[in-house]
C-alpha positions in Angstrom: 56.3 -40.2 -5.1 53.2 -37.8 -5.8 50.0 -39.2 -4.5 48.8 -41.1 -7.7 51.8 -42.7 -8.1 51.2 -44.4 -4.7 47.6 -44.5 -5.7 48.1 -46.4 -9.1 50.7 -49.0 -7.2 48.8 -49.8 -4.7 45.8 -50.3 -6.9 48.4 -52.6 -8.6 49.1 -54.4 -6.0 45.8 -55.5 -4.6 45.2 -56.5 -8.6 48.4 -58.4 -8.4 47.5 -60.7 -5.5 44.0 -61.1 -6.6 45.3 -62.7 -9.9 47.6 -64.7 -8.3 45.0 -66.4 -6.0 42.6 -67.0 -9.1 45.4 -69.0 -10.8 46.4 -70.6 -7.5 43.0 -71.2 -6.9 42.8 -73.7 -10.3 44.2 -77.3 -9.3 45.8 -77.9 -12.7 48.5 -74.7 -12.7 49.4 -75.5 -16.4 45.9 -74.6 -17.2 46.2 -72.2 -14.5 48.7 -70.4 -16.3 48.0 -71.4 -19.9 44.5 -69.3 -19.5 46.4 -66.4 -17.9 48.8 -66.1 -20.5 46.0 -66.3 -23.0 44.3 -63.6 -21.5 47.1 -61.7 -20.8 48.1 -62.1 -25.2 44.9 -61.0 -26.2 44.9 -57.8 -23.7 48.4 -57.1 -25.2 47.2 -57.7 -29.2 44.2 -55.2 -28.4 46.7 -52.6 -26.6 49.5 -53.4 -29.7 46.9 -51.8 -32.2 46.5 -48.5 -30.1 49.3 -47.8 -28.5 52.7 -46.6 -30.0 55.2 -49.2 -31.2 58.4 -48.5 -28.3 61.7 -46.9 -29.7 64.7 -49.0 -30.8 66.7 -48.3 -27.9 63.7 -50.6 -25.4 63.3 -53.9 -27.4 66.7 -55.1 -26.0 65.2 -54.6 -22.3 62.2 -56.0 -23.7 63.2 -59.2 -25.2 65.3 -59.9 -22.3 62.5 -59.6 -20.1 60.0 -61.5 -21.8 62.1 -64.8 -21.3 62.4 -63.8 -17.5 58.3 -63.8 -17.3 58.4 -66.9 -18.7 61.1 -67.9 -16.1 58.7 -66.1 -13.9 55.6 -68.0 -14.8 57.4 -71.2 -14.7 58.7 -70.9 -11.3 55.3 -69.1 -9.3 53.5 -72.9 -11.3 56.2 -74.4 -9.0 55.9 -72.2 -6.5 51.8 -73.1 -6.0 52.2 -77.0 -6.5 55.0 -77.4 -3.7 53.2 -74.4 -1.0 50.4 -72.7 1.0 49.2 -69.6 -0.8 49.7 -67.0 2.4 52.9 -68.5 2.3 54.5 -69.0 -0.7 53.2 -65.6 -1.7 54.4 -63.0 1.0 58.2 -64.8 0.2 58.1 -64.8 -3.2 57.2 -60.9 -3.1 58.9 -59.9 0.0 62.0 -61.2 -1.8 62.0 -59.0 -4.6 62.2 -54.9 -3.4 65.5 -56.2 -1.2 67.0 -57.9 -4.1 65.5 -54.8 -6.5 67.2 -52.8 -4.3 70.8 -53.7 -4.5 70.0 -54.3 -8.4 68.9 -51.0 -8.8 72.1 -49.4 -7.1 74.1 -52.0 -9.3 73.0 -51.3 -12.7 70.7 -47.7 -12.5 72.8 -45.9 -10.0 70.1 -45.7 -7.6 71.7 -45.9 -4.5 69.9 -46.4 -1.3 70.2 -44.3 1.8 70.0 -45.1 5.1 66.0 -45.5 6.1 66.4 -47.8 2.8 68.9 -50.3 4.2 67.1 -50.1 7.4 64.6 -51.5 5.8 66.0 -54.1 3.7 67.5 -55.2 6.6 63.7 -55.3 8.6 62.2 -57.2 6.1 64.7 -59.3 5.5 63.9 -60.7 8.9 60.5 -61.1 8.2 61.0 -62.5 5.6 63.3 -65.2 7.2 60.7 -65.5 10.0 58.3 -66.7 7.3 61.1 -69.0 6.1 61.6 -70.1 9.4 57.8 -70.3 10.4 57.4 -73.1 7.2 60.4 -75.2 8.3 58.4 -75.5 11.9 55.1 -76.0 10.6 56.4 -78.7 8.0 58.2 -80.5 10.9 55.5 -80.6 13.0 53.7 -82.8 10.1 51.6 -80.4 8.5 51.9 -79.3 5.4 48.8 -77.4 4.9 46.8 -75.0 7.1 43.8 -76.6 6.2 42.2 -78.8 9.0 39.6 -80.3 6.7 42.0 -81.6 4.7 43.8 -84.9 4.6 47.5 -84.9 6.0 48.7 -82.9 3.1 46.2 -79.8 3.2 44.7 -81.2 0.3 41.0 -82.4 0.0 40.8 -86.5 -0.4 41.3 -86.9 -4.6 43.2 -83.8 -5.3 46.5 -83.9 -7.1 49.7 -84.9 -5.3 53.0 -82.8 -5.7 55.9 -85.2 -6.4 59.4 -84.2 -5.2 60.4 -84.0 -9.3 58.1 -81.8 -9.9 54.1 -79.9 -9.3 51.6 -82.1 -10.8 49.5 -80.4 -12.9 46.3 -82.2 -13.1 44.2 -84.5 -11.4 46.0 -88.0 -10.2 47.7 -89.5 -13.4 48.5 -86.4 -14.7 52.3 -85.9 -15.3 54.6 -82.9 -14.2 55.7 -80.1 -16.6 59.0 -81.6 -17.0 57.1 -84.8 -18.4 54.2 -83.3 -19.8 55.8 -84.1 -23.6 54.8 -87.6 -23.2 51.2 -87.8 -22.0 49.4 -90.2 -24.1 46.7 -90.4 -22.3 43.3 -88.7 -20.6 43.8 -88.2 -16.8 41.8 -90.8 -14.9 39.6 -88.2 -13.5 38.2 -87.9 -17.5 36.9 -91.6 -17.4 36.1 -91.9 -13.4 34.8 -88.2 -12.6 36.4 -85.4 -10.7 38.7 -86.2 -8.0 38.3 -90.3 -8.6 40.7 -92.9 -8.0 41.1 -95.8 -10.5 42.3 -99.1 -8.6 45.9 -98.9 -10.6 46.1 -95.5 -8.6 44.4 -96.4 -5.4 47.2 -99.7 -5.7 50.3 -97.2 -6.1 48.8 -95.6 -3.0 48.6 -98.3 -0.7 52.2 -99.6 -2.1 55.3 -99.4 0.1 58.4 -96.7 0.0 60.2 -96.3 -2.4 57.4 -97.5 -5.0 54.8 -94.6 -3.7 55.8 -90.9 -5.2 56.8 -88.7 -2.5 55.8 -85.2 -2.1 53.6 -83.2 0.0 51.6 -86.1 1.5 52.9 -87.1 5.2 53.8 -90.6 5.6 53.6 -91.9 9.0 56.2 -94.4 7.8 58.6 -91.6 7.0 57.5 -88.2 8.5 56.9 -85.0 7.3 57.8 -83.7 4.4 60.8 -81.5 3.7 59.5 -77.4 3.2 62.8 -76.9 1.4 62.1 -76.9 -1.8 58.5 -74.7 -1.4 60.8 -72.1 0.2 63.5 -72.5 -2.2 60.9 -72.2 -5.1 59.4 -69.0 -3.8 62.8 -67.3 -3.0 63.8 -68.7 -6.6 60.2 -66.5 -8.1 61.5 -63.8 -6.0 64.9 -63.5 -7.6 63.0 -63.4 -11.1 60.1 -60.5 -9.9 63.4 -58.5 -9.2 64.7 -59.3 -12.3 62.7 -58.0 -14.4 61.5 -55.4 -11.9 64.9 -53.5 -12.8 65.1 -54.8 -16.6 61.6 -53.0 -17.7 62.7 -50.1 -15.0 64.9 -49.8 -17.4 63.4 -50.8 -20.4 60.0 -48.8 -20.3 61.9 -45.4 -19.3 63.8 -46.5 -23.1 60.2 -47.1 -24.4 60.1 -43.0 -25.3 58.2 -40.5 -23.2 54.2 -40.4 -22.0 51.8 -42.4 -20.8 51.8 -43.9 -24.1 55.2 -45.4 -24.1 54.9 -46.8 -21.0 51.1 -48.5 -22.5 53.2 -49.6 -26.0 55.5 -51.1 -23.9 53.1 -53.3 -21.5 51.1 -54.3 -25.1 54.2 -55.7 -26.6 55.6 -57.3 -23.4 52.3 -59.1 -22.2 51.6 -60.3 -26.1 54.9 -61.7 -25.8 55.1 -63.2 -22.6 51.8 -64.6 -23.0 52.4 -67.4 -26.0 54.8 -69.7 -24.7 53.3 -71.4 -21.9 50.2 -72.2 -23.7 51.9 -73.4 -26.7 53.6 -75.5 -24.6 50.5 -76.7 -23.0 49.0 -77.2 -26.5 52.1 -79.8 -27.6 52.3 -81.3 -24.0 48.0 -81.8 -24.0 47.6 -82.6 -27.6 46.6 -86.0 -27.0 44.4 -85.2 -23.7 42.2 -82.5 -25.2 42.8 -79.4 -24.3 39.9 -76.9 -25.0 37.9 -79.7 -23.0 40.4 -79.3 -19.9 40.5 -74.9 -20.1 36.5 -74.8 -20.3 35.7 -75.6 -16.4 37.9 -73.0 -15.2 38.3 -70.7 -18.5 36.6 -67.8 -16.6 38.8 -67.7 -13.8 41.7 -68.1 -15.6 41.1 -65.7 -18.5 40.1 -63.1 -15.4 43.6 -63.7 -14.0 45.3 -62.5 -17.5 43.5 -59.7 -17.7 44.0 -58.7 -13.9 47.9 -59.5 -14.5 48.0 -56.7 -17.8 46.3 -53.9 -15.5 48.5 -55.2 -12.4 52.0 -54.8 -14.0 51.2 -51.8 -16.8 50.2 -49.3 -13.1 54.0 -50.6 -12.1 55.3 -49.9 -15.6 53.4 -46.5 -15.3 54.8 -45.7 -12.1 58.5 -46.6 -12.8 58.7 -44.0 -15.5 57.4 -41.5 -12.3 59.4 -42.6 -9.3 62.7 -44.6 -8.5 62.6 -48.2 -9.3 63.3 -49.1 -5.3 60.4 -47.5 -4.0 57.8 -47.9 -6.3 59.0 -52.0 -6.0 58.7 -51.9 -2.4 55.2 -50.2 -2.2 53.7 -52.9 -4.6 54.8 -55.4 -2.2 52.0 -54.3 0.4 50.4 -57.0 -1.9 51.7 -59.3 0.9 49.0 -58.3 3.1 46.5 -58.3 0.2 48.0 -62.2 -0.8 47.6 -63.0 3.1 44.3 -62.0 3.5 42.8 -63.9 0.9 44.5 -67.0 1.9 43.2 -66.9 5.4 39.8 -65.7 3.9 39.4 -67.8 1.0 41.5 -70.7 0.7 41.3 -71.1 4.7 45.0 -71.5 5.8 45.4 -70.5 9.2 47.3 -67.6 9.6 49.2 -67.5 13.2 50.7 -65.0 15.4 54.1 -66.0 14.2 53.2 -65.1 10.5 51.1 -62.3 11.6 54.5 -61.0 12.8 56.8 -61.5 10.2 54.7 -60.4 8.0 54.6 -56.9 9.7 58.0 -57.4 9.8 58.4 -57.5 6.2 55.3 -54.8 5.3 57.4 -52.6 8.3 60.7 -52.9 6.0 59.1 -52.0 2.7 57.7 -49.0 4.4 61.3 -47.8 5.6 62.4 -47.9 1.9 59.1 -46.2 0.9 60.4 -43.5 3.4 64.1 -43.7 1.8 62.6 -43.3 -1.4 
């Protein structure tokens, strides 16, 4: 890869964590994600006017991709409700360049050499030493890094993450899968931010079963399972490698230039960006909406906009360099993602991730080399 290559990904990858921690950052991740994808639609709309329309032979790619960035967007919202930020992050993206990487030989007939599988095969502990490092820290009865926090590592009044599902919202808000049938404003509309009304405080103080369970620590029944946090992010990883190799693919179709590779990001982040808030639209209809997105609207509409510029320097550098390489580089986000989690959302870091995680950044560099 030539120096601007490198220069552009890593650029993208500093953007791509940053975006990530403004949405994860915003309590209610279907707003969260609702405002990216807004912003990221009306960067792609203003992109669709300038830049060329990509040739026949991409739209197949395309398509296919735009329902895995949904599948994407769907998961990460998961991902966030269920995990630590410096956690969650560094697997989710550490998954991706080794499963990108056996993709790639699959289905572009980029085969790896041998400083490549050496370093699928270093990250690959890493990224089981993160894994590993979660299951520990869960079983010890913490579920957050944050010792200001309440058992769950989440300030008193914050929302709860059921087992079913993240919920998205202050307490009383309902989970994406049961969104559809609100009917009704979150308590915290009527009682202020972060209050409890004494039905809630009630279902609190109630026995097991009748209590939700999630990422609160019972004394009565221990700490709570990390499994499905892990298997969340390892599931977000599988869908970053995805589409990593179907717009590989898909953008080097797009026609040739810089311009192809911009008609191409226009299309596919005006695309990915409508469903979720449509759905956010039908499942809020009778909460109001616009009233919910104003509090955080800047953050959120930041995040789209970061996300566009983020994934069109990959797109850019995939029609300049082997898919393999160019996926592992953007994953030095994973030191960028653990940084600000330590910095800004204050989860301690510890010597056993500060290892794996040099574990994993140590891989990606071998198949940097390879490449």
């Amino acid at each position: 890869m030539t120096p601007l290559v490198v220069g552009a990904v890593l650029l993208a990858a500093v953007t791509h964590a940053s975006w990530n921690a403004l949405a994860h950052h915003i309590e209610d991740q279907l707003l969260a994600f609702t405002l990216v994808g807004s912003g990221g639609a009306v960067c792609g709309l203003a992109l669709v006017c300038a830049a060329p329309v990509p040739a026949a032979a991409a739209w197949p790619a395309l398509l296919v991709s735009v329902l895995l960035h949904v599948l994407y967007q769907a998961l990460l919202m998961r991902s966030f409700g269920l995990g630590d930020f410096g956690q969650i992050y560094p697997i989710a993206r550490g998954t991706a360049p080794l499963v990108v990487t056996v993709l790639a030989a699959v289905f572009v007939h980029e085969r790896p050499d041998g400083w490549q599988l050496a370093g699928v095969g270093v990250a690959s502990a890493g990224l089981l030493g993160l894994a590993l490092w979660g299951v520990r820290r869960r079983r010890e009865g913490s579920s957050g890094d944050r010792p200001e926090d309440g058992p769950g590592g989440r300030e008193a009044g914050r929302p709860e993450v059921a087992d079913g599902g993240a919920v998205f919202g202050p307490p009383g808000a309902t989970a994406l899968s049961d969104a559809a049938g609100a009917s009704s404003p979150p308590p915290a509309a009527s009682h202020g931010p972060g209050a409890w009304s004494a039905e809630e405080a009630q279902a609190a103080a109630a026995p097991e079963p009748a209590r939700a369970t999630g990422r609160l620590n019972s004394p009565a029944r221990g700490a709570v399972s990390p499994w499905p946090a892990l298997l969340a992010a390892v599931a977000t990883g599988l869908a970053i490698a995805s589409y990593t190799v179907v717009d590989g693919v898909g953008v080097r179709a797009s026609g040739t230039g810089a311009g192809a590779a911009l008609g191409y990001v226009a299309w596919l982040m005006l695309l990915e960006g409508v469903p979720i808030p449509l759905f956010a639209l039908w499942a809020r209809r009778r909460t109001g909406l616009a009233a919910q997105l104003r509090p955080v609207a800047v953050r959120g509409l930041l995040g789209g906009v970061l996300s566009v510029a983020a994934y069109g320097l990959v797109l850019w550098a995939q029609t300049r360099a082997p898919l393999a390489p160019v996926a592992a580089l953007r994953e030095s986000s994973i030191i960028a993602g653990a940084a600000i989690g330590a910095l800004f959302f204050r989860e301690r870091f510890g010597g056993a991730r500060v290892a794996a995680s040099v574990l994993m950044v140590g891989g990606i560099a071998l198949m940097l080399h390879g490449g």
